[in-house]
Structure formats: C-alpha cells, structure tokens
N, C-alpha and C positions, 0 to 999 in steps of 0.2 A: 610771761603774762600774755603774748600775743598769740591768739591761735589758728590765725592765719597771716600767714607771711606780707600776700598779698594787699591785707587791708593794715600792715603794721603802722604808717605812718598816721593814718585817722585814729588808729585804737592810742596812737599817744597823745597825740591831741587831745582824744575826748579825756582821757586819763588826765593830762596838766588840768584843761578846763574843770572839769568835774571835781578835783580834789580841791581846784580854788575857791570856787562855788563851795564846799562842804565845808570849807573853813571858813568862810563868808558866813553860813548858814548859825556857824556852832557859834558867833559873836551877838546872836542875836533869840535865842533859844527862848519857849516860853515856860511854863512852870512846866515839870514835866509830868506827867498823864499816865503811871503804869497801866493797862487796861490786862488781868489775866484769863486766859481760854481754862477753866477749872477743870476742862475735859480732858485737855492733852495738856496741861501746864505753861502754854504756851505762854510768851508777854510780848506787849508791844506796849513801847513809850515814844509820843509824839515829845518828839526836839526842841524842831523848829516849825510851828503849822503852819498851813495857809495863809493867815492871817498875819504872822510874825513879817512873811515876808511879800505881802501884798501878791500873793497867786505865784511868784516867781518858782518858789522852790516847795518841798516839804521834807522835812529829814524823820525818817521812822528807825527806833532801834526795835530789835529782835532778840528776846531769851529764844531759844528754841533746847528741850532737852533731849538727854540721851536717845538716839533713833525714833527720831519725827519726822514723818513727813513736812518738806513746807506746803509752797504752792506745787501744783501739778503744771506740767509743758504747754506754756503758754505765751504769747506776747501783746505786745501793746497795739496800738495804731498812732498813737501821739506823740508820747508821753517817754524820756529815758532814764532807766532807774540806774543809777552807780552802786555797789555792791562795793562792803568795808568789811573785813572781820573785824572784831577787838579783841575776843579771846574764842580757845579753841579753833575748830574745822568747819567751812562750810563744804557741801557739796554741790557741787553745779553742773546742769545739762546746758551747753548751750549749742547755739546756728541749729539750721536744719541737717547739719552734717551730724550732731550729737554727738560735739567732744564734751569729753570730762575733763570738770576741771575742781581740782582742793581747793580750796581758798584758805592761807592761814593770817594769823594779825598781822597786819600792814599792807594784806595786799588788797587791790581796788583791780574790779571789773563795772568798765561802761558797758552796759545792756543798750544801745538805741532801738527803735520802734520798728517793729518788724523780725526784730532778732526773736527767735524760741529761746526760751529760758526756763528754766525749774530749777530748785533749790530743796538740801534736805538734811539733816546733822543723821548723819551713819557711825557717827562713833559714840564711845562709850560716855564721853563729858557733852557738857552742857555749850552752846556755842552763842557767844555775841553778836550780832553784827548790825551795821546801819543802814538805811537805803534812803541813797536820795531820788526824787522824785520830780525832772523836771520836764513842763512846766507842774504847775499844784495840777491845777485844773480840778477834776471834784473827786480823785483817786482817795483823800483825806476823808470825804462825806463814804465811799467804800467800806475803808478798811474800820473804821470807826464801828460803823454799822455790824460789820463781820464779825467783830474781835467782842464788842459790847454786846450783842444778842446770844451771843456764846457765853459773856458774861455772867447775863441774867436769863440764862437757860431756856432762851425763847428761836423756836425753832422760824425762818423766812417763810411766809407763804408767798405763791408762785408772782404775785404782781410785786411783791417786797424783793424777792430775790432779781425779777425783770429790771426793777431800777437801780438795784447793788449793781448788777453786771455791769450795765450800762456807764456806771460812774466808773467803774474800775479800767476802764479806756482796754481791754481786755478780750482775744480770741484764742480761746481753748484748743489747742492742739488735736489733742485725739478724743475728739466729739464732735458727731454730727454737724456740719458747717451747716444746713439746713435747719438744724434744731437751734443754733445758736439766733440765725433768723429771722425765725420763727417768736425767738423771745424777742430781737432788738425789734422787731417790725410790727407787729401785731400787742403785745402782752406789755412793751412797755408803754404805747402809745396808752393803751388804756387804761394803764397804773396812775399817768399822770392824769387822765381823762376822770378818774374815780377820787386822785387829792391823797394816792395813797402813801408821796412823801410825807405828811403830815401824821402816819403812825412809827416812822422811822425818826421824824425831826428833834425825839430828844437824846437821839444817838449824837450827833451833828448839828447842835446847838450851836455851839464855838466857829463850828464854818459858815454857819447862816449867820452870824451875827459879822461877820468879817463881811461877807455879800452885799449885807443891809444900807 
C-alpha cells in the first residue's frame, strides 16, 4: 500500500485515522441518493452528506463501468479524499512522480491535499468504490451539481461551471494554471456578483438546507 518508503509512517497513520472516520461515517448514513450520469452510466450515491455529519466528513460511493474514465489528474488544496474499493478494480495515478497503483476490495488509499491523483476502471467489469471526503467543506454542493446536470442533460455555462470548480477545492494537472485563474479570479467573482448559485441551488438543496 505504501508508495514511498519515505513517507510510510504518515501513510499509516492517515490509513488507521481514515478508515475509523469511514466507519464513524457508515453509523450515521442518510437515505441514500443514487444520482445516474445516463451518458457514461456512471453512479454516484451520497452515504453519509454534509449535513449527516455537521461538515466534518462526506462519504460518496461510485458505480464506475467497464473502461471509464473517472476524474482527470488532479488535486485538492484542502480537502483529503480516502479511496475504498468494494468490488472489482480501481485504477490510480498518484504524487507527482505518477505511480500506478490497482486498487482491489479492501484496500484504502489516503489521497491528502496537494497529492496528484486520477482514477479510472481499465477493466472489463464494473468497479465499486467509496470516497471519503474530509473536511465536507462544499465538494458535496460540486459533485451533486456535476453528477445531477448530466442527469438532466443540461450542459454548465462558463459562470456555472466557475462556481462548480471552485466548490470542488480542485487544481487541474495538465491545464493551463493561468486559465485555471483566470476562472477562480475574475468569472467566479462574477458568478456570485450575477446570483448565479441560485440556477444551480436545486442541485444542492440538501446542503443549503444543512447551512441554513
């Protein structure tokens, strides 16, 4: 599980914490949410939300089928996600050194903030797995938004998508760091300057009502 030697002691740590956390999380689950991507089949079902556990945590599961891409190489700046298979194979890119790494059921990768990460099912079956999410912070009001618009076949315009990014606590690997900027600095200011969460807020009803 360790893929570098030198950081093995923290990567166990974060592994005990995290998986007590994720067991902590599953005692307290809310109804559960399947939301499906009809375009790639993808599924996501919220666990545990934001609200379950007062911002602390979020637990998201993932269908992902036969050769999907997931997310693209990417990391946080806050936020660290622990990675669970249940069934089947994940794929993983992670550090900026870009080991590979299988994930099969049972095993647990902590991803902390700053780490590159990507994820993708390369084989021929269908792959489960969970992620926890800590702190919540507003990654839930994100992926909600992403998974639901794909839902209901409505594509982000560019001030919708400036304030997805920005919840997703998220810097895109191999893209433009200037264009990324460019949206956190200018396009989102003005998303919220225009009121334009309120075309997104019945994605993310459930987390504004936990806020309130």
């Amino acid at each position: 599980m360790v893929l570098n030697q030198q950081n093995s002691h923290s990567s166990d740590t974060w592994l005990a914490a995290t998986k007590e956390s994720s067991t902590e999380a599953s005692t307290s689950l809310s109804q559960p949410e399947p939301i499906q991507n009809p375009v790639t089949g993808e599924c996501l079902t919220v666990l545990c939300s934001t609200r379950d556990s007062d911002g602390e945590r979020l637990l998201l599961c993932f269908d992902l089928p036969p050769k999907t891409k997931g997310a693209p190489l990417h990391y946080h700046l806050t936020i660290t996600e622990t990675f669970e298979v249940l069934n089947g194979e994940l794929e993983m890119e992670l550090s900026e050194k870009r080991n590979r790494k299988t994930l099969r059921p049972g095993e647990v990768i902590p991803v902390p903030p700053g780490m590159h990460h990507s994820f993708w099912n390369a084989s021929d079956e269908w792959v489960t797995f969970t992620t926890l999410v800590q702190p919540a912070a507003e990654f839930e009001k994100f992926i909600r938004g992403m998974y639901s618009m794909a839902r209901d076949g409505v594509s982000a315009n560019f001030l919708q998508f400036a304030l997805l990014v920005e919840k997703s606590d998220s810097i895109l690997v191999n893209k433009p760091l200037f264009v990324q900027k460019l949206i956190s600095g200018v396009l989102t200011p003005i998303a919220y300057l225009l009121r334009v969460e309120q075309s997104l807020s019945k994605y993310w009803s459930e987390v504004d009502r936990t806020e309130a």
